[in-house]
C-alpha positions in Angstrom: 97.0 81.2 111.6 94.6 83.7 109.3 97.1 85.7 108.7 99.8 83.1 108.1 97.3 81.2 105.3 97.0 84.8 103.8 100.7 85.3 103.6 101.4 82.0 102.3 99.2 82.2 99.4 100.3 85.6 98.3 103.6 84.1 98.2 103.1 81.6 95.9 103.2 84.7 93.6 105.3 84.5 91.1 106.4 88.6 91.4 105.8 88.6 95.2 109.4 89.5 97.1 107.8 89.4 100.4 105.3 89.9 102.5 105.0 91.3 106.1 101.3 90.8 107.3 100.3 92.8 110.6 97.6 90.5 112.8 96.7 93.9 115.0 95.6 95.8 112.2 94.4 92.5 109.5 96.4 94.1 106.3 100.1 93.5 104.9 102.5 94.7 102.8 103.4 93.4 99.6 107.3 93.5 98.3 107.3 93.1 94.8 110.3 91.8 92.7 111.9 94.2 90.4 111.3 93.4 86.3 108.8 91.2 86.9 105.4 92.2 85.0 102.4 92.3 88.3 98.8 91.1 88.1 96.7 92.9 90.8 93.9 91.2 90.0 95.9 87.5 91.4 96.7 89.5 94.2 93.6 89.9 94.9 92.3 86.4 94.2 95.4 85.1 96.4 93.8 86.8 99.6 90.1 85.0 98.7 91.5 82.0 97.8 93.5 81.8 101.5 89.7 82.0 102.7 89.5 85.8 103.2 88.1 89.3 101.6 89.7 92.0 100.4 88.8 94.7 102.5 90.6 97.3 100.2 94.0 97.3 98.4 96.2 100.6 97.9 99.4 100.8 96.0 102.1 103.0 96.4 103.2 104.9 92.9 106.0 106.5 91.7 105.8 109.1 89.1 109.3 109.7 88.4 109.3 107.4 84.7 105.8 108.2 84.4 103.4 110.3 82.7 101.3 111.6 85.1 97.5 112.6 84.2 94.2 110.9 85.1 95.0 108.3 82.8 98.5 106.4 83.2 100.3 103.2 82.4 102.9 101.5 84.6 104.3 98.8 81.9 101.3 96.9 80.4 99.1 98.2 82.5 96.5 101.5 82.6 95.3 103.3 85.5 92.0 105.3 85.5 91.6 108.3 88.2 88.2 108.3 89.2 88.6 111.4 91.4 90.4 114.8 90.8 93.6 114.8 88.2 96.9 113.9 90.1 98.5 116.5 91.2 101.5 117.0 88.4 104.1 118.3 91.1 103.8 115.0 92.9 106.3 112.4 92.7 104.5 109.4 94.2 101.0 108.7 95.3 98.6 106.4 97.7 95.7 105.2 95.1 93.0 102.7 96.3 92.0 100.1 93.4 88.5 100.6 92.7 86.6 97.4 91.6 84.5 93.9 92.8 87.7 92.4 93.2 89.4 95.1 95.1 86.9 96.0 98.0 83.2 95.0 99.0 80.1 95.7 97.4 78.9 98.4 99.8 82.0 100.3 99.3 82.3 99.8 95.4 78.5 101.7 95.3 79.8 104.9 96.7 82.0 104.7 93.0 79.7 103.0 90.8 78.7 105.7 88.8 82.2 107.3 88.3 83.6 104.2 86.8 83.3 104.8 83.2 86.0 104.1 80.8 87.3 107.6 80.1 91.2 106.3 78.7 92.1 105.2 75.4 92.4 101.6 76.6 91.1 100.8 80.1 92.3 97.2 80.2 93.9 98.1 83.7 92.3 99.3 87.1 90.5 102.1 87.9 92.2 104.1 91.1 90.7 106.9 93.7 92.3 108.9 96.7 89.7 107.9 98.5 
C-alpha cells in the first residue's frame, strides 16, 4: 500500500505519463508526457504529501538540443552543476537534484557549501554526479 499511495499521488500530476514504483528497492520511475512544461519541485512535494521522504531524486538528461556547460536550461528551467563541468562529448547524463526538497538534511550538508548561485539566473535546481 506505501508504494501504491506514492504512485497515486505522483499521478495526479498533470505532466506525469506513468509511473512504475519498485517495493524491493522503495524508488520508481517517472514517465513524463512530451510538451508538457515539468515542476520538479511538485514531484517532490507529491512523494511527501503521499506520507513519505524523498530519499533522493535523479533525472536522466539528454544533451542532444542542449547546450551543455555547468550551467544549462531545459525549457524554462536552469540547472547548476555543483561538481566538475559535464563532460562535452556526452550525450545524456544521471544528475541527482541537490536541495531540502530533493534529499534529507544529512545528505544536503555534504553540498551545503558548494551551492552558490554561479549562473546567470538560478531560478532552477542545482545538480551533482554524486
Amino acid at each position: 500500500m506505501c508504494t501504491r499511495s506514492v504512485e497515486m499521488s505522483i499521478r495526479k500530476l498533470d505532466f506525469v505519463d506513468s509511473v512504475v514504483m519498485d517495493l524491493e528497492n522503495t524508488e520508481g520511475i517517472v514517465y513524463l508526457k512530451a510538451g508538457i512544461a515539468i515542476d520538479l519541485r511538485k514531484l517532490a512535494k507529491a512523494v511527501t504529501h503521499a506520507g513519505f521522504s524523498v530519499r533522493f531524486m535523479r533525472i536522466e538528461v539528454s544533451f542532444e538540443s542542449t547546450d551543455v556547460s555547468s550551467c544549462f536550461s531545459i525549457g524554462p528551467d536552469t540547472f547548476q552543476v555543483i561538481d566538475e563541468p559535464i563532460n562535452k562529448s556526452s550525450r545524456s547524463a544521471a544528475l541527482i537534484l541537490v536541495g531540502e526538497e530533493f534529499m534529507p538534511r544529512r545528505e544536503l550538508a555534504h553540498y551545503k557549501k558548494r551551492l552558490v548561485a554561479k549562473c546567470e539566473s538560478l531560478a532552477g535546481y542545482y545538480v551533482s554526479y554524486r
